[in-house]
C-alpha positions as CSV (number, residue, x, y, z in Angstrom):
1,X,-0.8,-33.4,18.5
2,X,-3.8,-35.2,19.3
3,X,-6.7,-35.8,16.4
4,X,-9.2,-35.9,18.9
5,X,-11.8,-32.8,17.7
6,X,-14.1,-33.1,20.1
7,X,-15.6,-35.3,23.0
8,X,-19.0,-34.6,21.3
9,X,-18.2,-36.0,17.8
10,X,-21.5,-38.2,16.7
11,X,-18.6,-40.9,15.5
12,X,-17.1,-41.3,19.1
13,X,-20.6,-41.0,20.7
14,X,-22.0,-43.9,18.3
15,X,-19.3,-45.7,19.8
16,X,-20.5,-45.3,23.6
17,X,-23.8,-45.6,23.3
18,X,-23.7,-48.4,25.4
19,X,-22.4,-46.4,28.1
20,X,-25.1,-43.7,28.4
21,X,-27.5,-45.3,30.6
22,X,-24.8,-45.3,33.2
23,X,-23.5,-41.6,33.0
24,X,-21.4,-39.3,36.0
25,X,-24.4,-39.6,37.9
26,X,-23.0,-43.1,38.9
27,X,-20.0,-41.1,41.1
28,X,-22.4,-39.0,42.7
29,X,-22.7,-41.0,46.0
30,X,-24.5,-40.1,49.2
31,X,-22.7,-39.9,52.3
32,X,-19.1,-40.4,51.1
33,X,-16.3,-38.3,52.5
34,X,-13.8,-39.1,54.8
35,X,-14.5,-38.0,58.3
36,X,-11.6,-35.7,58.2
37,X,-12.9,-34.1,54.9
38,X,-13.9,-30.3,55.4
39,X,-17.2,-31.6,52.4
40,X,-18.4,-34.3,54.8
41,X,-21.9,-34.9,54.8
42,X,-22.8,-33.9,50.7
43,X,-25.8,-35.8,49.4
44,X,-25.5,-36.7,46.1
45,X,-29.3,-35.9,46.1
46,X,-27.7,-32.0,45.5
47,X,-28.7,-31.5,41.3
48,X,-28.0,-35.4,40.5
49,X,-30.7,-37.8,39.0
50,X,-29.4,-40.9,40.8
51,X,-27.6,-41.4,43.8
52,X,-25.5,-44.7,44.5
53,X,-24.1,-46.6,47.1
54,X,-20.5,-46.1,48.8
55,X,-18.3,-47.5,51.6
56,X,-15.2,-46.1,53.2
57,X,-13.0,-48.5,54.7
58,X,-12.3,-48.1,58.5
59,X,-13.2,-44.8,60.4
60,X,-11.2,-41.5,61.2
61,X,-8.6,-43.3,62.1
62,X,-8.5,-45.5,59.0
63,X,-9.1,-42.4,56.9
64,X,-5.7,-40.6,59.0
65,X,-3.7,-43.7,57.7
66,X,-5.2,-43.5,54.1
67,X,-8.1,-44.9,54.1
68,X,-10.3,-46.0,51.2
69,X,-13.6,-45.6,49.4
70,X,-16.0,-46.9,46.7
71,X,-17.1,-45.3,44.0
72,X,-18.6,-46.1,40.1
73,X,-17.4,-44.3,37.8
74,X,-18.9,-42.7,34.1
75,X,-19.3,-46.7,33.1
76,X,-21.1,-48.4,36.2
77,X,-17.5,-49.8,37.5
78,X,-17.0,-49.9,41.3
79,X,-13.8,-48.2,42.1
80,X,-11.7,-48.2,45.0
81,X,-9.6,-44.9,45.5
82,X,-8.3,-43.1,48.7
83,X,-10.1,-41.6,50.8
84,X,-8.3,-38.1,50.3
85,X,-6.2,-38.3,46.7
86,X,-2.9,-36.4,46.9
87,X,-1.5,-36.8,43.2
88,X,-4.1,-36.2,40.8
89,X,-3.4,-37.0,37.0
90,X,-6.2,-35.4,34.4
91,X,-6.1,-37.0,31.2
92,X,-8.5,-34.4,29.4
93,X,-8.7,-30.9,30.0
94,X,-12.1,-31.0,31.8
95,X,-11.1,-33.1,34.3
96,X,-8.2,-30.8,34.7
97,X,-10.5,-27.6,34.2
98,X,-12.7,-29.5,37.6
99,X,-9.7,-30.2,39.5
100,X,-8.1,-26.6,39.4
101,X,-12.0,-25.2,39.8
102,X,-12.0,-27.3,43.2
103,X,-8.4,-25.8,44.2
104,X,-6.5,-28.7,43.6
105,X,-3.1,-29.0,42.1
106,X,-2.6,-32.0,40.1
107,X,0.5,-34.3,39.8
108,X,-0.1,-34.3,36.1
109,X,-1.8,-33.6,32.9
110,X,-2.1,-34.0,29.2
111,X,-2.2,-31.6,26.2
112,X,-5.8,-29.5,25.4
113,X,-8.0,-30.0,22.7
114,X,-6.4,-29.7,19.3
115,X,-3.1,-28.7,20.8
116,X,0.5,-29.5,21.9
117,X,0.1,-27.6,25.2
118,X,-2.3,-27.1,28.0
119,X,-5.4,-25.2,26.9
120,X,-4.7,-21.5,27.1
121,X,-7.2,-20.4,29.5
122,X,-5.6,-22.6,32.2
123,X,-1.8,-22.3,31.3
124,X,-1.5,-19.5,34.0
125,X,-3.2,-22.3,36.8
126,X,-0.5,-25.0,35.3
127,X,2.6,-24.0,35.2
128,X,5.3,-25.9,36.1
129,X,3.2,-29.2,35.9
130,X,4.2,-32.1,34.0
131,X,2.4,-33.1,30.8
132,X,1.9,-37.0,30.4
133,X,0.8,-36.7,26.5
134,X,-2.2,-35.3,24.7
135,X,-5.4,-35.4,25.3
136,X,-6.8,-39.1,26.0
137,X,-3.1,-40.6,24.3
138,X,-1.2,-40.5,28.0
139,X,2.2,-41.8,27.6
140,X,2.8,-44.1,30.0
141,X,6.3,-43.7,31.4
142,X,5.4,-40.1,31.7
143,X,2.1,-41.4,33.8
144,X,4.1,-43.6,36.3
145,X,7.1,-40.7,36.8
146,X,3.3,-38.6,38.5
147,X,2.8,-41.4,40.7
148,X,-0.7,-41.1,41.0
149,X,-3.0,-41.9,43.3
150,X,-6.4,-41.3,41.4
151,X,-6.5,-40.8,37.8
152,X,-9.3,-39.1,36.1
153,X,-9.5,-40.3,32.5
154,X,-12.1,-38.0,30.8
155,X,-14.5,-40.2,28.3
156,X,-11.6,-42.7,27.4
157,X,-13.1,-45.7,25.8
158,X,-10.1,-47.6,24.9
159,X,-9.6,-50.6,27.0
160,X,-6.0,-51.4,26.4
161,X,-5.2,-48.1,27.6
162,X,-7.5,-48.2,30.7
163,X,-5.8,-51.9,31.4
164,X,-2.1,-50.3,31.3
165,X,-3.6,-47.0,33.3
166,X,-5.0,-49.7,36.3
167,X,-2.0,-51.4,36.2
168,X,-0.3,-47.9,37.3
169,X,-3.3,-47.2,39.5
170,X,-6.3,-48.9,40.2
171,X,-7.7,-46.0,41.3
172,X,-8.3,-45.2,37.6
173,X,-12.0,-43.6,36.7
174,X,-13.6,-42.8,33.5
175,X,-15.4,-39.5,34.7
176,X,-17.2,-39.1,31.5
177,X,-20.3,-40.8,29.9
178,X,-22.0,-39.2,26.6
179,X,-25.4,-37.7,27.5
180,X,-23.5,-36.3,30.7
181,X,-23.6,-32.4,31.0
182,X,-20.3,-30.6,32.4
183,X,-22.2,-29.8,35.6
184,X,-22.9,-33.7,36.5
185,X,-19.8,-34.4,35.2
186,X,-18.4,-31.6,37.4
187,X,-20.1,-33.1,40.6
188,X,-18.7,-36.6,40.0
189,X,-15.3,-35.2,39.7
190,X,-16.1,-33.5,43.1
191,X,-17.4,-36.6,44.3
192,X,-14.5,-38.6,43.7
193,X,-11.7,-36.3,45.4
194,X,-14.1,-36.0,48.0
195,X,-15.1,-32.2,47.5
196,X,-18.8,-32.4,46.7
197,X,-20.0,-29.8,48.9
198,X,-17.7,-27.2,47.7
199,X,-18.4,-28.5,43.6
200,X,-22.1,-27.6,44.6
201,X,-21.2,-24.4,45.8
202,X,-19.0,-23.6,42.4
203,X,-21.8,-24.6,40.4
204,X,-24.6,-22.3,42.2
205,X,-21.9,-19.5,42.0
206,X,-21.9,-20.1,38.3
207,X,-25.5,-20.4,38.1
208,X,-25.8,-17.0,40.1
209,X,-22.8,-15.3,37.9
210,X,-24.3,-16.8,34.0
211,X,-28.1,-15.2,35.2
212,X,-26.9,-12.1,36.5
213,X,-24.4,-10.9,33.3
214,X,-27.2,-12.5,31.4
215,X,-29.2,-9.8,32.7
216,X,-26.9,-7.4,31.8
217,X,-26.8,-7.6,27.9
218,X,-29.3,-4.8,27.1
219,X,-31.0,-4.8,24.1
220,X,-29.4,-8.3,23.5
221,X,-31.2,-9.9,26.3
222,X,-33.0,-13.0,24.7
223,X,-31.0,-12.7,21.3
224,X,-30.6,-15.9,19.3
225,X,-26.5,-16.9,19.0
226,X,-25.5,-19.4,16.9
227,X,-22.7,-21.7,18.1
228,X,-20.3,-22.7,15.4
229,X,-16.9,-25.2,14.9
230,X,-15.2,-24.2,11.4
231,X,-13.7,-27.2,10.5
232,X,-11.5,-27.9,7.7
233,X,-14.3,-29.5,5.5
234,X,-17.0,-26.7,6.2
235,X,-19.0,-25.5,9.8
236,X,-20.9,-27.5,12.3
237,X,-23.1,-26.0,14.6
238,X,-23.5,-27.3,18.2
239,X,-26.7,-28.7,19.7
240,X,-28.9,-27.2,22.6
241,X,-27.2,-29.2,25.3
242,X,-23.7,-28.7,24.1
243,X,-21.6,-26.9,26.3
244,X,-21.4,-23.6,25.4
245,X,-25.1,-23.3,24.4
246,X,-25.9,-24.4,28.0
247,X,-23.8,-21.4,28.9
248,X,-25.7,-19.3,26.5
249,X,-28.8,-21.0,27.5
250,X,-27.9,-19.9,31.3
251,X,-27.7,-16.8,30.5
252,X,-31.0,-16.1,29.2
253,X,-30.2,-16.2,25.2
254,X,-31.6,-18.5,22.7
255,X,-30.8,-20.4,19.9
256,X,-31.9,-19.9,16.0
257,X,-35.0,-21.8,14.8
258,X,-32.6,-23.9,12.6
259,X,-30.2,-24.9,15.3
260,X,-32.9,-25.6,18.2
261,X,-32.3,-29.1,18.8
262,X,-31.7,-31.3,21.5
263,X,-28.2,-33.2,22.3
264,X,-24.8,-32.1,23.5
265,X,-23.1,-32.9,20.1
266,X,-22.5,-31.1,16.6
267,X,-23.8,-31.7,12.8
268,X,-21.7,-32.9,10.6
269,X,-19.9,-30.3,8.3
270,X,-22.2,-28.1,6.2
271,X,-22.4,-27.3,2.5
272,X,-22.3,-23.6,1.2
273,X,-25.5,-24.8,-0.2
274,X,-26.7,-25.1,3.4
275,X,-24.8,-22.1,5.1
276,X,-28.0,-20.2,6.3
277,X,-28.1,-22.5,9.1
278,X,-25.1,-21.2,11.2
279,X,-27.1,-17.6,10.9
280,X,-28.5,-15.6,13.9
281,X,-28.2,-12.5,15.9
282,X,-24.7,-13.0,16.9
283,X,-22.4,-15.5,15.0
284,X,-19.9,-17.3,17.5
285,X,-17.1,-18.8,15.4
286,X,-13.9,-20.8,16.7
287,X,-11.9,-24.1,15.7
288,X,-9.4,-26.2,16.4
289,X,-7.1,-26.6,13.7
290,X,-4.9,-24.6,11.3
291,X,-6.4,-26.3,8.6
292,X,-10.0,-25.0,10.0
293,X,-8.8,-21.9,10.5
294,X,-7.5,-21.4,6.8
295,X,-11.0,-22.8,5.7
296,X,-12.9,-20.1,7.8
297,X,-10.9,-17.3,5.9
298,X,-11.2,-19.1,2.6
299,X,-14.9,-18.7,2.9
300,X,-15.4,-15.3,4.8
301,X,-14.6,-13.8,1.2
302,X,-17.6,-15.9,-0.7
303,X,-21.2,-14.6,-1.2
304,X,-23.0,-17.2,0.4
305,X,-21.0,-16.2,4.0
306,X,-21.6,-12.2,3.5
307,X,-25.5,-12.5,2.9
308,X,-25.3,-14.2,6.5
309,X,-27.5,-11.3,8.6
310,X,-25.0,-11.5,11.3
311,X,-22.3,-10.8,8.8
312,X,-23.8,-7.9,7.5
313,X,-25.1,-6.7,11.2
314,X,-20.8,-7.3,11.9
315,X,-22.5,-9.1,15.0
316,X,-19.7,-12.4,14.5
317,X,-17.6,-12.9,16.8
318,X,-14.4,-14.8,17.3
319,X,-13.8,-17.2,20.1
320,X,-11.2,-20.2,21.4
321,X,-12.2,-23.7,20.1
322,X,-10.5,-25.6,22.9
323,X,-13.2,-23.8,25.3
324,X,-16.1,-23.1,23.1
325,X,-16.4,-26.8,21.6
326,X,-15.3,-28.7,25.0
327,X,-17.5,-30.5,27.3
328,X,-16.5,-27.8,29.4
329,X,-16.1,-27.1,33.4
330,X,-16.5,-24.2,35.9
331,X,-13.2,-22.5,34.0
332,X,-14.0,-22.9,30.7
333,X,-17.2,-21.4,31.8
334,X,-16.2,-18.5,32.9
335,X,-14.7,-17.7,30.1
336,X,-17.6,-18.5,27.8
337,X,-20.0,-16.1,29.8
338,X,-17.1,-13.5,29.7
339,X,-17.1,-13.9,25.5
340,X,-20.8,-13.5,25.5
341,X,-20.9,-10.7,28.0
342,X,-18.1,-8.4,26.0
343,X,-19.4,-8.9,22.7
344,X,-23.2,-8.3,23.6
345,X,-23.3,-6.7,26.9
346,X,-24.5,-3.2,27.4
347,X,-22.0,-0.2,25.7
């Protein structure tokens, strides 16, 4: 099983810091496409910050035959991939969570979040693919039997392993760079299997779809949820720009006084002593291991968790770590804004 908690974790994103200046907005690229792609013409202008160059090697012609293109990736590095991929491998669950979103079928794919199997949201939309290894720890025999064409290697940062994965491929891009939201991240990922068009379509869809059912939470409309990862040493709760509060965010909802801070990461674990800060209207609990989840009922029986108000309102609600505590994508998403909308949403 992989030990990676989560691509927000202040340890890892120390670690990258480096990289940040760069971002996904470096594989938003105007003008690239093939010219037999049905997303030709897609400015990276469309929601991106920055906008780079691109070539494409040879014309329709060239692109008929396989042609070529350049792209940066997540770091800043210029990468030359095909023109149209065919066989896709996803080594984290959100570049496989974009792929799928897009309507592509990839050639393979690791293990989700915390687990020894693809996330559960998305087994139903994988079956029957193979699994390479888990999450960011690809095997590489399992890699090469995909044959890839394009891999998309999440926020890796390990350069031995992205030497061995361009040695497979070098169409091998790091899609992910820390201050990087899902939906920049998302266009990249479009950008690169040369769908861009339709990614800013799926993301206005979800924009449309997070402010309607937003809309629809009655008396809950504007409440204050607080986002939290039980881990096995106590709970962290996530920052304004994490994932899931963006989804929350989206919608309409707020965040509690204590927990309104910007960043897309998490605190470190918290104290009993300081428990007061996961409160709020609504209590949105998950994690990612057993161990977490043993904690979680280990505590739910103390004092210091029962005073919480959204304890004693009963307004705490269970959800899936390996969505709730991702980067995310379009999927994962969905499913958040479906959490939200059956626990608070009109009766």
């Amino acid at each position: 099983m992989s030990t990676r908690q989560s691509p927000l974790h202040p340890a890892r994103r120390r670690a990258v810091q480096a990289l940040a200046a760069t971002g996904a907005a470096t594989l938003l690229l105007v003008g690239c496409g093939s010219s037999g792609s049905s997303d030709k013409g897609s400015s990276a202008g469309e929601g991106s910050p920055s906008a780079a160059s691109t070539t494409a090697a040879g014309g329709p012609a060239a692109d008929a035959a396989g042609g070529k293109r350049t792209v940066k990736d997540a770091t800043g590095t210029a990468v030359e991939i095909p023109a149209e991929p065919k066989r896709i491998v996803t080594l984290t669950q959100e570049d496989l969570d974009a792929v799928l979103a897009l309507g592509l079928k990839p050639a393979g794919i690791t293990n989700g979040q915390g687990l020894n199997e693809p996330p559960a949201y998305l087994k139903d939309k994988v079956q029957g693919i193979p699994v390479v290894g888990n999450l960011l720890q690809p095997v590489m025999d399992k890699v090469i039997a995909a044959k890839p064409d394009l891999i998309l290697a999440g926020d890796m940062q390990d350069q031995q392993v992205l030497k061995q994965l361009r040695e497979i491929t070098p169409a091998t891009l790091v899609t992910m760079a820390p201050t990087d939201d899902w939906k920049l991240s998302f266009r990249g990922i479009g950008n690169a299997v040369n769908k861009l068009e339709q990614a800013n379509k799926v993301i206005a869809d979800y924009d449309a779809k997070a402010a309607k059912a937003g809309g629809e939470l009655g008396e809950n409309k504007g409440k204050a949820v607080s986002i939290v990862r039980w881990n096995p040493t106590g709970p962290s709760w996530m920052e304004k720009k994490q994932f899931a509060s963006g989804v929350a965010l989206d919608m309409g909802l707020t965040r509690p006084q204590a927990q309104d801070k910007d960043g897309n990461a998490h605190t470190p674990a918290l104290s009993l002593e300081k428990i007061n800060e996961i409160d709020g209207d609504w209590l949105f609990l998950s994690t990612l291991t057993d161990d977490g989840k043993a904690a979680l009922k280990d505590v739910q029986s103390k004092p210091a968790y029962q005073e919480l108000n959204a304890v004693k309102n009963n307004h705490t609600v269970t959800v899936d770590g390996s969505v709730w505590s991702t980067r995310g994508g379009p999927l994962a998403a969905d499913v958040v804004i479906g959490d939200i909308g059956k626990a608070l949403g009109a009766k």
